[in-house]
MIKEFI-784073 format. One record per residue (C-alpha): x, y, z. Coordinates in steps of 0.25 Angstrom, whole numbers, always signed. Each point is the difference from the previous one (the first is absolute). Last residue first. Example, Ala and Ser with C-alpha at 12.3 -4.5 7.8 and 13.67 -1.06 7.14 Angstrom:
BEGIN
c1->+55&c2->-4&c3->+29
c1->-6&c2->-14&c3->+2
//
This chain:
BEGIN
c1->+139&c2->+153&c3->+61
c1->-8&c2->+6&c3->-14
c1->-1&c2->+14&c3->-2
c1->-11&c2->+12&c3->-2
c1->+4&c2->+13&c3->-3
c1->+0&c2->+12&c3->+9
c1->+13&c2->+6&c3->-4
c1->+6&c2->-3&c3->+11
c1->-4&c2->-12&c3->+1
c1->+5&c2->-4&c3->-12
c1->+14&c2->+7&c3->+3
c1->+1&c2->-10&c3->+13
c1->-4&c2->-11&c3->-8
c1->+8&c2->+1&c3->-11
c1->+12&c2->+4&c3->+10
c1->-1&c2->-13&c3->+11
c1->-1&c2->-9&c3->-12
c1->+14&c2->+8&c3->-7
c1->+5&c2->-1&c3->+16
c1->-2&c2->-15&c3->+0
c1->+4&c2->-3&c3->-14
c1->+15&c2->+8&c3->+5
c1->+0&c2->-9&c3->+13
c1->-3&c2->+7&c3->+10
c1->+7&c2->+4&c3->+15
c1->+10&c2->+10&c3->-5
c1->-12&c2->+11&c3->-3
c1->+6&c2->+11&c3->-6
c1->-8&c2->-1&c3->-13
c1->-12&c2->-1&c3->+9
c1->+1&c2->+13&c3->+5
c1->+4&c2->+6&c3->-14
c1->-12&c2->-4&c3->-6
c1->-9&c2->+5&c3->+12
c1->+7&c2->+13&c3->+0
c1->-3&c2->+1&c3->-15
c1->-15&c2->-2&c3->+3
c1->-1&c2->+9&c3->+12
c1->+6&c2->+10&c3->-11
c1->+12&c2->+6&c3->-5
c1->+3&c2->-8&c3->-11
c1->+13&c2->-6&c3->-1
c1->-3&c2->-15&c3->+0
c1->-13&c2->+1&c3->-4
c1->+3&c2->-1&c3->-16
c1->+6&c2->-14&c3->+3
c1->-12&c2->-8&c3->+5
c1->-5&c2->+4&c3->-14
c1->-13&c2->-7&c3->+3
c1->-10&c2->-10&c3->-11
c1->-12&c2->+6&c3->+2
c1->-10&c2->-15&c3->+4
c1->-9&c2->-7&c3->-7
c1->-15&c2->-4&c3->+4
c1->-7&c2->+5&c3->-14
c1->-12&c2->-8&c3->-2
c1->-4&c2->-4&c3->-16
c1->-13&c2->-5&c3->-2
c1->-2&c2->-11&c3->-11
c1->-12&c2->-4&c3->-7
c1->-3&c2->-10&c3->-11
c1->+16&c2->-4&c3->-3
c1->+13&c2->+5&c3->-8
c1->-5&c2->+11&c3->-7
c1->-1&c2->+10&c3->+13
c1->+14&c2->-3&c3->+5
c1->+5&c2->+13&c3->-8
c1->-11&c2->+6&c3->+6
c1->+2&c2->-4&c3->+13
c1->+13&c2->+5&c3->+0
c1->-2&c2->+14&c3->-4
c1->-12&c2->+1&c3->+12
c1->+10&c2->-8&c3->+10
c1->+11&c2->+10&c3->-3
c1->-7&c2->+13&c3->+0
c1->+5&c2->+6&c3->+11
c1->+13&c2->-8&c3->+1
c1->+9&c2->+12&c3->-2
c1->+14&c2->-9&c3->-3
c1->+10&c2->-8&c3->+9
c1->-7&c2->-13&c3->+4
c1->-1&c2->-9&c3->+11
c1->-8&c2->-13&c3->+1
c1->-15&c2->-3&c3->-3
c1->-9&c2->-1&c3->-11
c1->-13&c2->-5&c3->+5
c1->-8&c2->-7&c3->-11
c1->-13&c2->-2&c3->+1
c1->-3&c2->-8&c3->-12
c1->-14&c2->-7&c3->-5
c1->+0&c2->-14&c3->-8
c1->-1&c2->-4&c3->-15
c1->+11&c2->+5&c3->-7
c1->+8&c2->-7&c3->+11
c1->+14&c2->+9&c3->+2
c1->+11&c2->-9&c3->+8
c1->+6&c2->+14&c3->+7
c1->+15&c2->+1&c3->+0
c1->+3&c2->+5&c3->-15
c1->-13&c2->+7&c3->-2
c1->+4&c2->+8&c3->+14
c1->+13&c2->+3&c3->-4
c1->-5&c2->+6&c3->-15
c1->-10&c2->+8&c3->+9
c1->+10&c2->+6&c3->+8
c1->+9&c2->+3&c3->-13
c1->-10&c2->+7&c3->-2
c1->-4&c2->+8&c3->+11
c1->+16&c2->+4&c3->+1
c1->+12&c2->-3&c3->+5
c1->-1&c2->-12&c3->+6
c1->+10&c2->-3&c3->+12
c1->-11&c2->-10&c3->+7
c1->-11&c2->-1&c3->-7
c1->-4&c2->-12&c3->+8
c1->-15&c2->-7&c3->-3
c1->-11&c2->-5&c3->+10
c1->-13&c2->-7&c3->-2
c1->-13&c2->-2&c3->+0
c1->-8&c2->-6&c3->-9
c1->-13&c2->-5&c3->-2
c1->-5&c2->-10&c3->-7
c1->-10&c2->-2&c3->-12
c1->-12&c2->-7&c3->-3
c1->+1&c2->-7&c3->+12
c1->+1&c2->-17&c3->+0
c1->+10&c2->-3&c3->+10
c1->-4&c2->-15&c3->+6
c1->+2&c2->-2&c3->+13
c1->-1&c2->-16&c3->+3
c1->-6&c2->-8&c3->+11
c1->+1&c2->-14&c3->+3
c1->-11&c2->-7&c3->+8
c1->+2&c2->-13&c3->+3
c1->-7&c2->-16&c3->-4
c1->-6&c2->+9&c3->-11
c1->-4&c2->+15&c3->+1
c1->+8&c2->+11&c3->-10
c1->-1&c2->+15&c3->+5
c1->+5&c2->+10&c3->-12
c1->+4&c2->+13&c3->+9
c1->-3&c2->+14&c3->-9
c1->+8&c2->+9&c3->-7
c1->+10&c2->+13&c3->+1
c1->+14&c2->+0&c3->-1
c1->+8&c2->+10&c3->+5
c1->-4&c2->+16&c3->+6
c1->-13&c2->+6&c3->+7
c1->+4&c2->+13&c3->+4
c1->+4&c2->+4&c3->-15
c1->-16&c2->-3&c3->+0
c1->-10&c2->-7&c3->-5
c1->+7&c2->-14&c3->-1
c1->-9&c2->-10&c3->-5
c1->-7&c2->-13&c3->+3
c1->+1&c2->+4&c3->+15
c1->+8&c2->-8&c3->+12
c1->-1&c2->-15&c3->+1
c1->+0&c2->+2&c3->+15
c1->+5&c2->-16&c3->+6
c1->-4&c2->-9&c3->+13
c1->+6&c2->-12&c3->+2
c1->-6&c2->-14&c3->+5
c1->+2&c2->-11&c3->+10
c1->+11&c2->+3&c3->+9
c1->-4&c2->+15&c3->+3
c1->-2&c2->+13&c3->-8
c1->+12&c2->-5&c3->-11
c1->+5&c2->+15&c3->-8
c1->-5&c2->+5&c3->-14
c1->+2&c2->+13&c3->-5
c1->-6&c2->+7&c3->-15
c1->+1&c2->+15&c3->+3
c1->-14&c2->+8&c3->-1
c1->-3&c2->-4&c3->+15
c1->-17&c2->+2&c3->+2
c1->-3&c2->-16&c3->-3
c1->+4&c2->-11&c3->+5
c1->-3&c2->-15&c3->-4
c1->+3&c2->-9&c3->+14
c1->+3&c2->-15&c3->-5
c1->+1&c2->-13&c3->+6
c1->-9&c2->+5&c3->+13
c1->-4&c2->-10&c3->+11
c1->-2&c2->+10&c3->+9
c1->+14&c2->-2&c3->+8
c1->+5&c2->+14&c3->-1
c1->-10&c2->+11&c3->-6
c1->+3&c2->+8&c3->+13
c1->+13&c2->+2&c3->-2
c1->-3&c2->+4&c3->-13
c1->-8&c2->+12&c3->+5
c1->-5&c2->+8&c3->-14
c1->-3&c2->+13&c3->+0
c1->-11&c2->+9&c3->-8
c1->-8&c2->+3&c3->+14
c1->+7&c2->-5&c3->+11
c1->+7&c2->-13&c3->+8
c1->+15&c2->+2&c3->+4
c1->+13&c2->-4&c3->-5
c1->-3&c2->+4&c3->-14
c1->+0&c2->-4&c3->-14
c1->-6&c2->+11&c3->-9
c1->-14&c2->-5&c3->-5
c1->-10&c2->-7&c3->-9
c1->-3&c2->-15&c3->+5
c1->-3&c2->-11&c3->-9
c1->+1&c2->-14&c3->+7
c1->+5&c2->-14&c3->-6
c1->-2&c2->-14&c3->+5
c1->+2&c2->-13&c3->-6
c1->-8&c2->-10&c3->+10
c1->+4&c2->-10&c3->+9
c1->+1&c2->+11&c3->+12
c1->-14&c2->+5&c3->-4
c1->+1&c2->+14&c3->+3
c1->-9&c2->+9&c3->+11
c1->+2&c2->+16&c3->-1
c1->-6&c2->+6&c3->+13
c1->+11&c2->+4&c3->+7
c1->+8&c2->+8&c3->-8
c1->-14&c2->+9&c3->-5
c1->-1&c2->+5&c3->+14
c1->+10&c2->+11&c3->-1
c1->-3&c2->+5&c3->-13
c1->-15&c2->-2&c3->+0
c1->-7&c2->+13&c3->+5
c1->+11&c2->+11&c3->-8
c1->+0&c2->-10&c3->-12
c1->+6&c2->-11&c3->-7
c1->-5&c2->-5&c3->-11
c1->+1&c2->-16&c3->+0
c1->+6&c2->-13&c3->-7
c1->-2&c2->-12&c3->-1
c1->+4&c2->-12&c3->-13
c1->-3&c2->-14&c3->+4
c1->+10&c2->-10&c3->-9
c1->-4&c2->-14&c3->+2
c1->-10&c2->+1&c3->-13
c1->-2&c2->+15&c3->-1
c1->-6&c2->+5&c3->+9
c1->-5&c2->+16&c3->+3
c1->+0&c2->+5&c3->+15
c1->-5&c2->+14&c3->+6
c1->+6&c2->+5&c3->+14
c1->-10&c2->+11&c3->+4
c1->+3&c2->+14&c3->-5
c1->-2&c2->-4&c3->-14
c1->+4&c2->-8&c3->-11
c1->-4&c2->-3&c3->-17
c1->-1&c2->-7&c3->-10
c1->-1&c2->+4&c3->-13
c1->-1&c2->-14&c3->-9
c1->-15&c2->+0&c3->+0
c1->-1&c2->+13&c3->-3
c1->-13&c2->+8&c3->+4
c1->-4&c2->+10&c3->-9
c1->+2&c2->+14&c3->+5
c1->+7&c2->+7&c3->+10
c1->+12&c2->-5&c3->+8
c1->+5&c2->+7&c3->+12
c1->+10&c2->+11&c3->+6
c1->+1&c2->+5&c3->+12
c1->+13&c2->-8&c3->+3
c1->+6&c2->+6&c3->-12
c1->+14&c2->+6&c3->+5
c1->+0&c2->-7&c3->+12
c1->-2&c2->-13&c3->-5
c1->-11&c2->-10&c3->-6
c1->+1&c2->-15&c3->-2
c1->-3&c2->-4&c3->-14
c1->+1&c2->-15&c3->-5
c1->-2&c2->-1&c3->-13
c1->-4&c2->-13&c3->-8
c1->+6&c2->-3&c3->-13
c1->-8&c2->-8&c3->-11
c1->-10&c2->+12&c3->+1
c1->+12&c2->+8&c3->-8
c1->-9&c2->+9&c3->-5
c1->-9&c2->+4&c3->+12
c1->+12&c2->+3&c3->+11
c1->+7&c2->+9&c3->-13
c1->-14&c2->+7&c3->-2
c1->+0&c2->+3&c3->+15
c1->+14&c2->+6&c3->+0
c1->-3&c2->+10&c3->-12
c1->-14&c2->+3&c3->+5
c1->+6&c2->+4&c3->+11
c1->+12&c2->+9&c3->-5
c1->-11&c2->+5&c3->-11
c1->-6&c2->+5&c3->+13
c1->+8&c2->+8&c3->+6
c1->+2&c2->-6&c3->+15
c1->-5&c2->+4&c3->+11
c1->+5&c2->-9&c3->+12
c1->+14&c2->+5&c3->-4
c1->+13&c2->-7&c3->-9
c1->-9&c2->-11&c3->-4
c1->+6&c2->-14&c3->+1
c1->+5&c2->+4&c3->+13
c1->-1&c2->-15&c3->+7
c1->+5&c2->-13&c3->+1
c1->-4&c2->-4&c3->-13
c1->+1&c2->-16&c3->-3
c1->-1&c2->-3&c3->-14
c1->-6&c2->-15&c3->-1
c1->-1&c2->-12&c3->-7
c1->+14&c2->+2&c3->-9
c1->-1&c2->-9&c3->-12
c1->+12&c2->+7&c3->-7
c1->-8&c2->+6&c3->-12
c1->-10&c2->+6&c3->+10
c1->+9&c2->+6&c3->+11
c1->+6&c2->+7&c3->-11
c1->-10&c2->+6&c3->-6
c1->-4&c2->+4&c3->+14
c1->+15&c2->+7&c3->-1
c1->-1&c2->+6&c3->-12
c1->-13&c2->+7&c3->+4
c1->+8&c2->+5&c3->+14
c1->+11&c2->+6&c3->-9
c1->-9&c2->+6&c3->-9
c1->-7&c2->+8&c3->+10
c1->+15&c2->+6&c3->+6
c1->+4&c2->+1&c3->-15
c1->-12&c2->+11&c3->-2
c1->+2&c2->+7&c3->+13
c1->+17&c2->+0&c3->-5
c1->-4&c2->+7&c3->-13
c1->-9&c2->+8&c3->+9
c1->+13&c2->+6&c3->+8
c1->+9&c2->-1&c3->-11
c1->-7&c2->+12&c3->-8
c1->-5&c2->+7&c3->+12
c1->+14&c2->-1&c3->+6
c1->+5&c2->-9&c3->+10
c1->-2&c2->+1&c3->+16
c1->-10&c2->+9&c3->+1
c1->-8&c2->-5&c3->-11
c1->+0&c2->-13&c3->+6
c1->-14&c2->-2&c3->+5
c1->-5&c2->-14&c3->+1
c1->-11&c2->-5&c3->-5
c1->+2&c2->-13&c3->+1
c1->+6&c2->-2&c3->+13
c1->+8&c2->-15&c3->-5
c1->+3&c2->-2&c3->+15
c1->-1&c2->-14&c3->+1
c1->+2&c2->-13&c3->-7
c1->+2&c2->-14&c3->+4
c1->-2&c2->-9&c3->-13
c1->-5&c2->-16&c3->+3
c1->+5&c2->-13&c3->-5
c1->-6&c2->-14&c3->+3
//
């Protein structure tokens, strides 16, 4: 028996304040597709059931081409059924319109679907039941057990968290979570592990890697794989320009050290120490840059390159400082050339690195 464990698809999203408009709905329309490719999926590989642990819908109100998208997904692939738990982001939400005999659905009470000697539960957690919901979950020990939950791992009980300490010795081969928008898996107890498959795509340079679901498959055990299946990944990632001696030849350093995929999203940070007016650096770079994948954004965290020298005379607190540390006996000529760079940054109000 194979199953999908999905979650966080938030249709609907809003990313115009982290792309463009042109990218931003480019990357609505890719974050649909993506989740129609993957029910296509779950039908050409004989997968029984797409567990969503929550946040299909990025708000309990959705537009309504987003629902009419997802609800015509559930009904045209009826081979497929869809298990969706709600989360915080569309726990007000609900289904309207003709029933669907392969949408099935959870509630604020523990809610059970089986499959042969899988039994599949899960819950929405709420202010009244998320303490209380721990100990009323009851699991056949003989059967294969898996629980949707949507939260943020915690040590405690509460709204939108999930206790696993609490979770321990219930019988449960397999906790899908939902909430997290990293893929992580780690063992709950002796028996079974718990996993967040993170979101289908990335919708933001806050949400880097691979993106995908988990592909659950059931026979004497239960083996779980991450399958990546985004659209597109998202980059992030730095690039020396160390000694460079201009915005081009800046860019032509950052070709040569970055692995470009025409298909993915850059955020480069170009980084290092450099002697030229970096003004408008990261613009001129990132459009030199612009041709060699969908979107890339150019960040310029670099560093003035100091003529430690040029102090040495000058009649300042700056040049005392200089000459001070010259005279030090105690450092090593690298210490003193760290102890100046650092020194004159600060003096100079910058930033610097320990």
């Amino acid at each position: 028996m194979k199953l999908i464990h999905a979650a966080d698809i938030h249709l609907g999203s809003k990313m115009d304040s982290r792309f463009p408009a042109e990218i931003a709905a480019k990357r609505k329309e890719e974050l649909r597709n993506t989740f129609l490719r993957m029910a296509d999926y779950a039908a050409a590989n004989g997968v029984a059931a797409v567990l969503l642990a929550g946040d299909v819908f990025d708000s309990d109100m959705p537009f309504k081409k987003d629902k009419d998208f997802f609800y015509s997904v559930v009904k045209n692939h009826p081979a497929v059924d869809f298990l969706y738990l709600r989360g915080n982001h569309d726990c007000g939400g609900g289904y309207e319109g003709e029933p669907l005999p392969n949408l099935k659905t959870f509630a604020n009470t523990w809610t059970f679907y089986t499959y042969g000697k899988v039994v599949i539960g899960g819950i929405e957690t709420d202010g009244e039941n998320a303490s209380s919901l721990y100990s009323t979950l009851a699991l056949d020990k003989d059967a294969c057990n898996i629980v949707l939950l949507h939260g943020q791992i915690a040590d405690n009980t509460g709204k939108d968290k999930v206790c696993l300490k609490k979770l321990r010795g219930r019988n449960i081969d397999y906790l899908a979570l939902g909430h997290v928008h990293k893929p992580q898996a780690g063992r709950r107890d002796e028996r079974g592990e718990y996993a967040y498959c993170g979101c289908l795509e990335g919708r933001g340079f806050d949400e880097p890697g691979q993106h995908g679901f988990m592909l659950l498959e059931i026979g004497d055990t239960l083996t779980r794989t991450f399958v990546p299946f985004a659209e597109r990944e998202i980059v992030e990632t730095d690039a020396d320009i160390t000694g460079k001696a201009d915005a081009y030849a800046a860019g032509v350093a950052v070709r040569r050290e970055v692995a470009f995929d025409r298909r993915n999203l850059y955020r480069v940070n170009l980084v290092g120490e450099v002697a030229f007016d970096t003004e408008s650096m990261a613009a001129d770079v990132q459009k030199y840059l612009s041709n060699e994948c969908f979107y890339i954004i150019v960040k310029d965290r670099t560093r003035r390159a100091l003529d430690i020298a040029a102090y040495e005379k000058d009649v300042s607190l700056k040049g005392e400082f200089v000459r001070a540390v010259y005279a030090a006996g105690d450092c090593t000529e690298e210490e003193k050339q760290q102890i100046l760079r650092c020194g004159l940054r600060a003096l100079r109000g910058e930033e610097f690195d320990l």
